[in-house]
PDB file of N, H, CA, C and O in Angstrom:
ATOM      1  N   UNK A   1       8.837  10.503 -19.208  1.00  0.00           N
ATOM      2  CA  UNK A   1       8.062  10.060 -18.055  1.00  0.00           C
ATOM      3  C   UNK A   1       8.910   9.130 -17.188  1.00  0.00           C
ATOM      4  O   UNK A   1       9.612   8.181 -17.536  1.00  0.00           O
ATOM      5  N   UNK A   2       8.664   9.654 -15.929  1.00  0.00           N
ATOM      6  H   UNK A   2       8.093  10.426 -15.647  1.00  0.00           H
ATOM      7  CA  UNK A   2       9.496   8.846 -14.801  1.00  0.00           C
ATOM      8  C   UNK A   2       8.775   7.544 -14.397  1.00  0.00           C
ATOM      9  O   UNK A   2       7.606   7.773 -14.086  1.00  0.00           O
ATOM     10  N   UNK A   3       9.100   6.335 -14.314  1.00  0.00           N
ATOM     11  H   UNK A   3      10.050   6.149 -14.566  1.00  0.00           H
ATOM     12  CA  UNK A   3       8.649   4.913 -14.096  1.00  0.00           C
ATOM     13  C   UNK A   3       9.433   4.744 -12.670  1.00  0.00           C
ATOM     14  O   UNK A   3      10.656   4.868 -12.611  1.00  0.00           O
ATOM     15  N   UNK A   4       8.569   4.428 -11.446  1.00  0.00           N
ATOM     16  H   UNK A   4       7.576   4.326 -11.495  1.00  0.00           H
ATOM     17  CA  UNK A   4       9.166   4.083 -10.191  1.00  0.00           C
ATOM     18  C   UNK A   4       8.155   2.966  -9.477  1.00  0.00           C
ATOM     19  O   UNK A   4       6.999   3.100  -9.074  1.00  0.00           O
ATOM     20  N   UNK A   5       9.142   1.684  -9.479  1.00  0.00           N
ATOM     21  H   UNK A   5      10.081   1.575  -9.806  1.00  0.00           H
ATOM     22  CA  UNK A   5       8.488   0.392  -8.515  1.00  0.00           C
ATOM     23  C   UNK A   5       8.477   0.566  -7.369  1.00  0.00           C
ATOM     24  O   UNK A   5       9.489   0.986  -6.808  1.00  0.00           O
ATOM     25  N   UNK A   6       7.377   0.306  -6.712  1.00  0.00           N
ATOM     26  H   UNK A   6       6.555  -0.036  -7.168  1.00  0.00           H
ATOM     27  CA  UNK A   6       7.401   0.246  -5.074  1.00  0.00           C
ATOM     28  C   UNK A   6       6.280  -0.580  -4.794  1.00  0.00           C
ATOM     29  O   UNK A   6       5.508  -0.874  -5.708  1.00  0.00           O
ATOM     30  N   UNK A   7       6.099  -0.994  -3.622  1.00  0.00           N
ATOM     31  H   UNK A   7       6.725  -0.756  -2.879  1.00  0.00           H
ATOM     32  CA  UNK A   7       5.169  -1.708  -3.060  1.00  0.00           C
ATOM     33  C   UNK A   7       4.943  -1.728  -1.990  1.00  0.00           C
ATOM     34  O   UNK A   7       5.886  -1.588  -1.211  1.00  0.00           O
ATOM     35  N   UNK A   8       3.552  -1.915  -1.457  1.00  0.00           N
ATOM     36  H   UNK A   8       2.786  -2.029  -2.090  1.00  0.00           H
ATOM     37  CA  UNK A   8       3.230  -1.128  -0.195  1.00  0.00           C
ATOM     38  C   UNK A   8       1.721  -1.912   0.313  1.00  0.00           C
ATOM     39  O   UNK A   8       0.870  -1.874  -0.576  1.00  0.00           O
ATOM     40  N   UNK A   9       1.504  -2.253   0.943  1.00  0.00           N
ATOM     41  H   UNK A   9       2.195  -2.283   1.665  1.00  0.00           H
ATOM     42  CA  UNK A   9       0.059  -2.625   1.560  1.00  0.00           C
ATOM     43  C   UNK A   9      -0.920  -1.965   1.233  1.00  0.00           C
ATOM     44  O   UNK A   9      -0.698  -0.772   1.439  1.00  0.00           O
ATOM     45  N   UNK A  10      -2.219  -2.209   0.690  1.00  0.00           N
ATOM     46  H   UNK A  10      -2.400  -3.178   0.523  1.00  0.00           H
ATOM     47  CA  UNK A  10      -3.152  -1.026   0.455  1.00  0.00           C
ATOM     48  C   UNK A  10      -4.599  -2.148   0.739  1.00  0.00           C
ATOM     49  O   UNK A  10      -4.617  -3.298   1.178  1.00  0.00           O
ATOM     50  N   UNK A  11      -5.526  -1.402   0.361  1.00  0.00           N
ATOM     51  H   UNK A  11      -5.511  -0.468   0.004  1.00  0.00           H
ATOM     52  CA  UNK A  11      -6.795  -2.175   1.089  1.00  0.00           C
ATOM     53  C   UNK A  11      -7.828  -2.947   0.025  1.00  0.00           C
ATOM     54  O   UNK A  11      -8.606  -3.897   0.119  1.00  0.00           O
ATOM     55  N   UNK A  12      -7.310  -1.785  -1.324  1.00  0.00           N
ATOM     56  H   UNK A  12      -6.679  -1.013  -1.400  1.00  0.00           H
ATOM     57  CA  UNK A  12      -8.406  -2.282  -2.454  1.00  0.00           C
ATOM     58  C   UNK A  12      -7.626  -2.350  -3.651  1.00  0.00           C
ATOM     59  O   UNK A  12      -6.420  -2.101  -3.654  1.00  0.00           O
ATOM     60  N   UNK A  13      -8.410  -2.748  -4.883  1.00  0.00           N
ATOM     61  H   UNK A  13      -9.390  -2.950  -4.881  1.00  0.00           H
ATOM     62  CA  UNK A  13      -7.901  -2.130  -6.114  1.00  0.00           C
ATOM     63  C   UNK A  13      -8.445  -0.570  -6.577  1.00  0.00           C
ATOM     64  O   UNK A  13      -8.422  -0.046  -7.691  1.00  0.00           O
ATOM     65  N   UNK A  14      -8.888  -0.102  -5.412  1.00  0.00           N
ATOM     66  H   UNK A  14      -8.907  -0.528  -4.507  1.00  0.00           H
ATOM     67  CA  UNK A  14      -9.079   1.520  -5.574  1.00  0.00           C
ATOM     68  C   UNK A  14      -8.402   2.514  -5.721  1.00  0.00           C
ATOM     69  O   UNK A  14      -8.945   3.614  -5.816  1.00  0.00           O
ATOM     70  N   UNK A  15      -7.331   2.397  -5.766  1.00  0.00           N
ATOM     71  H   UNK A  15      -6.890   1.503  -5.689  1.00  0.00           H
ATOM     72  CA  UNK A  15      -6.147   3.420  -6.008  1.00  0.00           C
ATOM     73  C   UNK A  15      -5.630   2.880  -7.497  1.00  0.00           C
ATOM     74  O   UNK A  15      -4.426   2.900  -7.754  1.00  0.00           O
ATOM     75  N   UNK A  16      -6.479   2.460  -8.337  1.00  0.00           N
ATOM     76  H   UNK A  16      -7.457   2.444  -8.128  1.00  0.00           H
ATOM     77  CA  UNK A  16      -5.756   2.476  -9.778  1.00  0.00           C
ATOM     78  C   UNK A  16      -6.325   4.229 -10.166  1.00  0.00           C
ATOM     79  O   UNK A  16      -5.663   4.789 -11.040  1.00  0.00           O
ATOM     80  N   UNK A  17      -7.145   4.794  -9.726  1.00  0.00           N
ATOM     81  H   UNK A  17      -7.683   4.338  -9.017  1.00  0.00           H
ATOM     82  CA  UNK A  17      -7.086   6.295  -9.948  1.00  0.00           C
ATOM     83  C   UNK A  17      -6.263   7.008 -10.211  1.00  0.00           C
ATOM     84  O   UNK A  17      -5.327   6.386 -10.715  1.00  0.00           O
ATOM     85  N   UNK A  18      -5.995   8.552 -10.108  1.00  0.00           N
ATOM     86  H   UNK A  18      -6.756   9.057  -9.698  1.00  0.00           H
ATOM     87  CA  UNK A  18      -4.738   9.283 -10.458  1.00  0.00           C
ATOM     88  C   UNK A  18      -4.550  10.285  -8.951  1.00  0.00           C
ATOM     89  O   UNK A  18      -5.309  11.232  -8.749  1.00  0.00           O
ATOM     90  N   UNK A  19      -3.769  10.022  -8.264  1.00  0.00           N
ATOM     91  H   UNK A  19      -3.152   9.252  -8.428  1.00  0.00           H
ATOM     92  CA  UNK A  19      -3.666  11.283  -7.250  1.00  0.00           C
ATOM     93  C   UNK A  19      -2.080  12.174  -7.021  1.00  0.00           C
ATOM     94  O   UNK A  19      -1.129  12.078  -7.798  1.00  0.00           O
ATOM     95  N   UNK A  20      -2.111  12.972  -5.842  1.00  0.00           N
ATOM     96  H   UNK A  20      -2.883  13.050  -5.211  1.00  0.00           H
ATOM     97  CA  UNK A  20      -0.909  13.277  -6.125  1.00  0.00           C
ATOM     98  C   UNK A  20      -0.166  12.328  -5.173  1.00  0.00           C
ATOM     99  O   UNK A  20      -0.583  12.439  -4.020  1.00  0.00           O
ATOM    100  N   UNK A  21       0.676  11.555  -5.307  1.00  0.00           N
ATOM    101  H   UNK A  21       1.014  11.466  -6.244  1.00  0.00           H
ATOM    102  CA  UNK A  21       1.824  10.311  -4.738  1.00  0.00           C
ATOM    103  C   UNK A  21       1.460  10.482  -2.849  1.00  0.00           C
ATOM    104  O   UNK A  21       0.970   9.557  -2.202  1.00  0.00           O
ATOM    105  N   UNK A  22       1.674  11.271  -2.500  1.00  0.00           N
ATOM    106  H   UNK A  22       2.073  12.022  -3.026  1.00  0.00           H
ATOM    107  CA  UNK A  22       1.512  10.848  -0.991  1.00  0.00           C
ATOM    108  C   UNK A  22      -0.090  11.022  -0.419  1.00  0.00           C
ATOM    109  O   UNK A  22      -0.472  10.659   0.694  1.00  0.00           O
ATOM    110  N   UNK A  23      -1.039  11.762  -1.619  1.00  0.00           N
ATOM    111  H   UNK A  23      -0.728  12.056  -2.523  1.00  0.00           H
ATOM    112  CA  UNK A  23      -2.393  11.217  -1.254  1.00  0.00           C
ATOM    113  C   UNK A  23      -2.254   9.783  -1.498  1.00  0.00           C
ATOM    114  O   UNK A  23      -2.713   9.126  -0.564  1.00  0.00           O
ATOM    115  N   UNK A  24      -1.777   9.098  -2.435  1.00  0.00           N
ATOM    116  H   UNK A  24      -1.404   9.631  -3.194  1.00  0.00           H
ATOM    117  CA  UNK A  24      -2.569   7.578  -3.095  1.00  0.00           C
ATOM    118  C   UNK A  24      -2.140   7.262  -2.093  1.00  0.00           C
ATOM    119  O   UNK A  24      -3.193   7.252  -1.455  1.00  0.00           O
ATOM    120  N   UNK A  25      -1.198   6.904  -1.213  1.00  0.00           N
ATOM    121  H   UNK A  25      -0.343   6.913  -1.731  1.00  0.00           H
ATOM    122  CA  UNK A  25      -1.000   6.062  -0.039  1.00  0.00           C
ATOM    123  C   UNK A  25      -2.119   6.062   1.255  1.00  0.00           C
ATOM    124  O   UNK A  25      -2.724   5.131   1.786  1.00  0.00           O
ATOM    125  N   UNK A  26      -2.112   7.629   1.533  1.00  0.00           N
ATOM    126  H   UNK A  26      -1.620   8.384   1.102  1.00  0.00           H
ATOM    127  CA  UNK A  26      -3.260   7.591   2.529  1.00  0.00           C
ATOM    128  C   UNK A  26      -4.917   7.442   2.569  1.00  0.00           C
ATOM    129  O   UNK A  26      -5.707   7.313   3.504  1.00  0.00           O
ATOM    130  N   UNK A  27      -5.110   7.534   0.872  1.00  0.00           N
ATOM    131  H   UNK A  27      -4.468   7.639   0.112  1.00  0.00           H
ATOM    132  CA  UNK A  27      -6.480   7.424   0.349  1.00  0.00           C
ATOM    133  C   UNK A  27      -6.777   5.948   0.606  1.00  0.00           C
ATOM    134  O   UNK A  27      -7.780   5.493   1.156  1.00  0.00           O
ATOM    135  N   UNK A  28      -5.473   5.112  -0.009  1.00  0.00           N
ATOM    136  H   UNK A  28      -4.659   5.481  -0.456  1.00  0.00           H
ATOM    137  CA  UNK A  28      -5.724   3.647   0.234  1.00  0.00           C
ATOM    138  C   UNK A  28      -5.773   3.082   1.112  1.00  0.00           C
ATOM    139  O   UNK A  28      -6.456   2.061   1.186  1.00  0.00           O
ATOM    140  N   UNK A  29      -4.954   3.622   2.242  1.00  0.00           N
ATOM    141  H   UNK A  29      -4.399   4.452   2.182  1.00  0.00           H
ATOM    142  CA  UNK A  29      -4.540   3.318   3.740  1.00  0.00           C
ATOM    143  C   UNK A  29      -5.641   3.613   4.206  1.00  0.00           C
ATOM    144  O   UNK A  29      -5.982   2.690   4.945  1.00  0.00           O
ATOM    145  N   UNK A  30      -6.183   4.180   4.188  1.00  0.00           N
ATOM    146  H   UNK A  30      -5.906   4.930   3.588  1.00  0.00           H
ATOM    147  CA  UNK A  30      -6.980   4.892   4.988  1.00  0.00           C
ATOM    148  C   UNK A  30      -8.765   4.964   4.966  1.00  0.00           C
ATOM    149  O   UNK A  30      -9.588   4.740   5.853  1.00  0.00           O
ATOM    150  N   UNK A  31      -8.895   5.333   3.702  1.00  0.00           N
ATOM    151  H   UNK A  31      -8.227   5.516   2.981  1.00  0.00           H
ATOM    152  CA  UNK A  31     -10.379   5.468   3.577  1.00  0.00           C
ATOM    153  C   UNK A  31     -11.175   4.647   2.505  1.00  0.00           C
ATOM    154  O   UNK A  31     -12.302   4.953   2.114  1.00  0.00           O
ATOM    155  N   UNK A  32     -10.155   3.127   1.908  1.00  0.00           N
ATOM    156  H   UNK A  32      -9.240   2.879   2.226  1.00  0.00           H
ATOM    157  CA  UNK A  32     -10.728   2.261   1.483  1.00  0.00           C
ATOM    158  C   UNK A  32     -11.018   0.819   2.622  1.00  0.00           C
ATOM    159  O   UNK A  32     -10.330   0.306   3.505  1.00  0.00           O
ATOM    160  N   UNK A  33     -12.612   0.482   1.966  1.00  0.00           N
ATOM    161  H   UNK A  33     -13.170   0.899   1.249  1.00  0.00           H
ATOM    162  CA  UNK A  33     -12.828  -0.882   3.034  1.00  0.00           C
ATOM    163  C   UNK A  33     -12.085  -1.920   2.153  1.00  0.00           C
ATOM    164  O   UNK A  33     -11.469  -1.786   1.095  1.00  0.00           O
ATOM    165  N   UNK A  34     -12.377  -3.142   3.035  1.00  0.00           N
ATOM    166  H   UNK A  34     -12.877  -3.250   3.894  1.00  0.00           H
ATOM    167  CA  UNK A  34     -11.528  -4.366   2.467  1.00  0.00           C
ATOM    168  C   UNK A  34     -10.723  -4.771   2.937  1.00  0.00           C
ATOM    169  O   UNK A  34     -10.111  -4.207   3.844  1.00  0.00           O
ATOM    170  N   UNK A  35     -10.399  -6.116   2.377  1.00  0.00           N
ATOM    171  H   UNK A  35     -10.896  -6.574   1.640  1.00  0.00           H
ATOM    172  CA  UNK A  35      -9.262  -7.000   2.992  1.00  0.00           C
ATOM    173  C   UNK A  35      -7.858  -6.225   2.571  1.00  0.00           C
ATOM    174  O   UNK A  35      -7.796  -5.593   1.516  1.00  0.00           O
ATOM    175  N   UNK A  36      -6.993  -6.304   3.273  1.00  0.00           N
ATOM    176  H   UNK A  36      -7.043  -6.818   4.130  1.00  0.00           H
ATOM    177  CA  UNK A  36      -5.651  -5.679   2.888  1.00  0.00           C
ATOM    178  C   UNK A  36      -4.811  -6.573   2.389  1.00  0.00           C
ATOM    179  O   UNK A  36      -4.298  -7.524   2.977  1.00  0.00           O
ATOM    180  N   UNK A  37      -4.670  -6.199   1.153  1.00  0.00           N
ATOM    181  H   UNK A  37      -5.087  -5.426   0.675  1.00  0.00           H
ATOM    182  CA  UNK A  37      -4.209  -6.909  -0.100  1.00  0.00           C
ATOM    183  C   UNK A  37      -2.326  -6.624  -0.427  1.00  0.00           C
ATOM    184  O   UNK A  37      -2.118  -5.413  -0.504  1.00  0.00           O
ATOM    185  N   UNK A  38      -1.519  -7.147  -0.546  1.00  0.00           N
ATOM    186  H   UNK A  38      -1.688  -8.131  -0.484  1.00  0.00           H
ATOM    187  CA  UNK A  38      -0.344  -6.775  -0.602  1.00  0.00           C
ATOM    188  C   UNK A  38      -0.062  -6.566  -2.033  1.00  0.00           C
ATOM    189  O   UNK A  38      -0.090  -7.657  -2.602  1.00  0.00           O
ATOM    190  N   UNK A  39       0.234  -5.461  -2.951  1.00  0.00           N
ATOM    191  H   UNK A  39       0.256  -4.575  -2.489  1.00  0.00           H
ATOM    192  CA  UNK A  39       0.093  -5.116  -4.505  1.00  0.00           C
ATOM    193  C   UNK A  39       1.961  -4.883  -4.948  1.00  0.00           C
ATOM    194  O   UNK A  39       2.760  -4.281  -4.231  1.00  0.00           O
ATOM    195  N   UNK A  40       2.180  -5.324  -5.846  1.00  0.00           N
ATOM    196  H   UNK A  40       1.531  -5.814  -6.429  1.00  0.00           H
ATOM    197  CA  UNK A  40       2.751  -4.577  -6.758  1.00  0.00           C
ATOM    198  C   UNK A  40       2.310  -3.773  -7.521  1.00  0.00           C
ATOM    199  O   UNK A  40       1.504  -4.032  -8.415  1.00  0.00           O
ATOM    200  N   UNK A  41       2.926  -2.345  -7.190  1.00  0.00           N
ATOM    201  H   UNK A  41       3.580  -2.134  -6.464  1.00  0.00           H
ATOM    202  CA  UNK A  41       2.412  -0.935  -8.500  1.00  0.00           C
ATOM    203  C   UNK A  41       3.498   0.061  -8.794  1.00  0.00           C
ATOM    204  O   UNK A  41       4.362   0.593  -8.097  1.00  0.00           O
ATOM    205  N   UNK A  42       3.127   0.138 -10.197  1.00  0.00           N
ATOM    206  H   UNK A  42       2.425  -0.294 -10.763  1.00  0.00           H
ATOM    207  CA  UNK A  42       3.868   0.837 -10.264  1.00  0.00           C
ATOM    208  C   UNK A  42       3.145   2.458 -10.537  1.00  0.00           C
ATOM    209  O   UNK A  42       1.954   2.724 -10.699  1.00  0.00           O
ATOM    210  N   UNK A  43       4.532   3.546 -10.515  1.00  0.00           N
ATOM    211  H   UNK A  43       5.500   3.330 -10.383  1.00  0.00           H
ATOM    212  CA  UNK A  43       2.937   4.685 -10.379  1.00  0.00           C
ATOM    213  C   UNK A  43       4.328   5.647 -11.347  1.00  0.00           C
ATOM    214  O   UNK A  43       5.547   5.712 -11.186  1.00  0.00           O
ATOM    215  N   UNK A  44       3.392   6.256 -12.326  1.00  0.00           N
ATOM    216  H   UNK A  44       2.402   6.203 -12.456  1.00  0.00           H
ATOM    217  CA  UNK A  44       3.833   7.120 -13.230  1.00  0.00           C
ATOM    218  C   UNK A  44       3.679   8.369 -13.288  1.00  0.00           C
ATOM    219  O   UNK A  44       2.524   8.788 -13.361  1.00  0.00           O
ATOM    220  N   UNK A  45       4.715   9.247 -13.273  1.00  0.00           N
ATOM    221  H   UNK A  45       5.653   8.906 -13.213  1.00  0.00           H
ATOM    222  CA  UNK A  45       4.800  10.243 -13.202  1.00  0.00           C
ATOM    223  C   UNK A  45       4.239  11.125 -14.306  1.00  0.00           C
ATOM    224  O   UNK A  45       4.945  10.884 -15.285  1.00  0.00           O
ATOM    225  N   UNK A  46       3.218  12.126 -14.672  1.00  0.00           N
ATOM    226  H   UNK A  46       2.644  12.321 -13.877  1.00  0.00           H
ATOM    227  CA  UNK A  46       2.353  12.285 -15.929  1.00  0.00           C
ATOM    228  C   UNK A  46       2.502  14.256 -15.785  1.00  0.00           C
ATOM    229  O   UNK A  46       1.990  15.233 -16.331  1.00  0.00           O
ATOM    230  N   UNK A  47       3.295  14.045 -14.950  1.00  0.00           N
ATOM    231  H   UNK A  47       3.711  13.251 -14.507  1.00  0.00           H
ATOM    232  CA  UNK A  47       2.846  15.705 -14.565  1.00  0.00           C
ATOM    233  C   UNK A  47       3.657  16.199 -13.507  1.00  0.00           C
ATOM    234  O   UNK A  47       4.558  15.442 -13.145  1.00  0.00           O
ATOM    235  N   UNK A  48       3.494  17.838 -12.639  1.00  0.00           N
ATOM    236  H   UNK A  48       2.763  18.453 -12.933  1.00  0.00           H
ATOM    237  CA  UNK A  48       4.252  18.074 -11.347  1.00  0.00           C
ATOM    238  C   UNK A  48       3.890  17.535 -10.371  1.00  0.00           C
ATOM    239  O   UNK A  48       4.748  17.173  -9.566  1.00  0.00           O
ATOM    240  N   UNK A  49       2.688  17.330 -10.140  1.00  0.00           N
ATOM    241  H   UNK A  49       1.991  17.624 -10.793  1.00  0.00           H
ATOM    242  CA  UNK A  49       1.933  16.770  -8.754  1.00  0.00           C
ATOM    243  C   UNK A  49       1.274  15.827  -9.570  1.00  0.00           C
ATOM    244  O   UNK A  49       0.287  15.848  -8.835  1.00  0.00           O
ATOM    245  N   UNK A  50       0.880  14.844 -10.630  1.00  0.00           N
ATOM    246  H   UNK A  50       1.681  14.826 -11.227  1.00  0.00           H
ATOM    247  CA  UNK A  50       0.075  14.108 -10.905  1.00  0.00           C
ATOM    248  C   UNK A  50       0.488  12.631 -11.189  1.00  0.00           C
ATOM    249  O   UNK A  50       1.076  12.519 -12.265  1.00  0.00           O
ATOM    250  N   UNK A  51       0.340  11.562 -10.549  1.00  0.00           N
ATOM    251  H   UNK A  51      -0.137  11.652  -9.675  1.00  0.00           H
ATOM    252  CA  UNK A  51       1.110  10.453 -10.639  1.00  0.00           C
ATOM    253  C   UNK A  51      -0.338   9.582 -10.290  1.00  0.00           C
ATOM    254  O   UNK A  51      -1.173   9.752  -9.402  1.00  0.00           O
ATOM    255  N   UNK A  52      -0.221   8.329 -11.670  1.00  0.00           N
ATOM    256  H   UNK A  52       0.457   8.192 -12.391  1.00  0.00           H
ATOM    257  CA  UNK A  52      -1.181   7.237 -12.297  1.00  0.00           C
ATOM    258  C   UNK A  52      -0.684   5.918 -11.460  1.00  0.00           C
ATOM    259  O   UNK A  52       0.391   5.435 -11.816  1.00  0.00           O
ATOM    260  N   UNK A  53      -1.370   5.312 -10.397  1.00  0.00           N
ATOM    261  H   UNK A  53      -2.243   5.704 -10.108  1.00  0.00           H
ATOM    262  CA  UNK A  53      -1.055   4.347  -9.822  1.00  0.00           C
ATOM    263  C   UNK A  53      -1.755   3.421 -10.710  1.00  0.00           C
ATOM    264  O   UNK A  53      -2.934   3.657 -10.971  1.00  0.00           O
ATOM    265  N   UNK A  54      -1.013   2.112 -11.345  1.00  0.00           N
ATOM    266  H   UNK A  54      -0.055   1.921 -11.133  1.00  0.00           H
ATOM    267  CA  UNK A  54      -1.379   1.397 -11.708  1.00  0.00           C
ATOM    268  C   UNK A  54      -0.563   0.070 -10.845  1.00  0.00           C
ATOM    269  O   UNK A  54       0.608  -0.161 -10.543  1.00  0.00           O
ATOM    270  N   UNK A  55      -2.129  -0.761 -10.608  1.00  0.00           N
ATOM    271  H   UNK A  55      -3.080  -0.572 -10.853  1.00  0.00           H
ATOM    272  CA  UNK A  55      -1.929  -2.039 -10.021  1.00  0.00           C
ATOM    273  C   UNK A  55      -1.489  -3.195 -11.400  1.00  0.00           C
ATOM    274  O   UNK A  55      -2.119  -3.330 -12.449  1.00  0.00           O
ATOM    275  N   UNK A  56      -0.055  -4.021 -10.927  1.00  0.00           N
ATOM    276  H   UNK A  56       0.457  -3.911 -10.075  1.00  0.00           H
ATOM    277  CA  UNK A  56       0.479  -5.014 -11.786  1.00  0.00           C
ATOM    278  C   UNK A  56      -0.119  -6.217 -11.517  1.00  0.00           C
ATOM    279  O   UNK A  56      -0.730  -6.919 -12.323  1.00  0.00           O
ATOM    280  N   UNK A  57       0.167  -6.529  -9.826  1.00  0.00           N
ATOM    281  H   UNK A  57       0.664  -5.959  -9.171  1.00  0.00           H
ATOM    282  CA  UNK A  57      -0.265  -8.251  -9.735  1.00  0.00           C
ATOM    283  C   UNK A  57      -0.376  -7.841  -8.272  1.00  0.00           C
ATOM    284  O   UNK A  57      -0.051  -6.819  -7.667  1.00  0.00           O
ATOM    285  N   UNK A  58      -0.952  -9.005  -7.906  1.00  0.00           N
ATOM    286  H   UNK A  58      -1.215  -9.835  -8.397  1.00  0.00           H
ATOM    287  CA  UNK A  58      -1.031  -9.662  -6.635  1.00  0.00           C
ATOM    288  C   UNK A  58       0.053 -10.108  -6.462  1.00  0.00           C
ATOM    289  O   UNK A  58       0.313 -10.955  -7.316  1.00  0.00           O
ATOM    290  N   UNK A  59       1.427  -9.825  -5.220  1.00  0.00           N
ATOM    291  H   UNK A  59       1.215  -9.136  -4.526  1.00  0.00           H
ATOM    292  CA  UNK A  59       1.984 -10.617  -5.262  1.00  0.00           C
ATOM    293  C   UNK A  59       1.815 -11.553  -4.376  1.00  0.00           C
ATOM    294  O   UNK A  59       2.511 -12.568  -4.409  1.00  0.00           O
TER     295      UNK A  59
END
């Protein structure tokens, strides 16, 4: 399993779900309410298209 850090602006802790990598960005971007929260996550690769965003911290 591939392990890749990135970090990115998102709106909620709603993207700890599973999507495929360039949905989770626009799901979060996009069609969650809320304050926009700045996250460290990391997101795991589990599959061909299936990648586990998990939220670490607030940074």
């Amino acid at each position: 399993m591939r392990r890749e850090r990135l970090s990115f602006t998102i709106l909620s802790m709603w993207c700890e779900s599973t999507y495929p990598l360039p949905m989770s960005r626009k799901v979060c971007e996009e069609n969650v309410l809320g304050e926009f929260r700045e996250l460290e996550i990391w997101i795991e690769r589990d599959g061909l298209l299936s990648w586990t965003v998990k939220i670490q911290r607030v940074i």
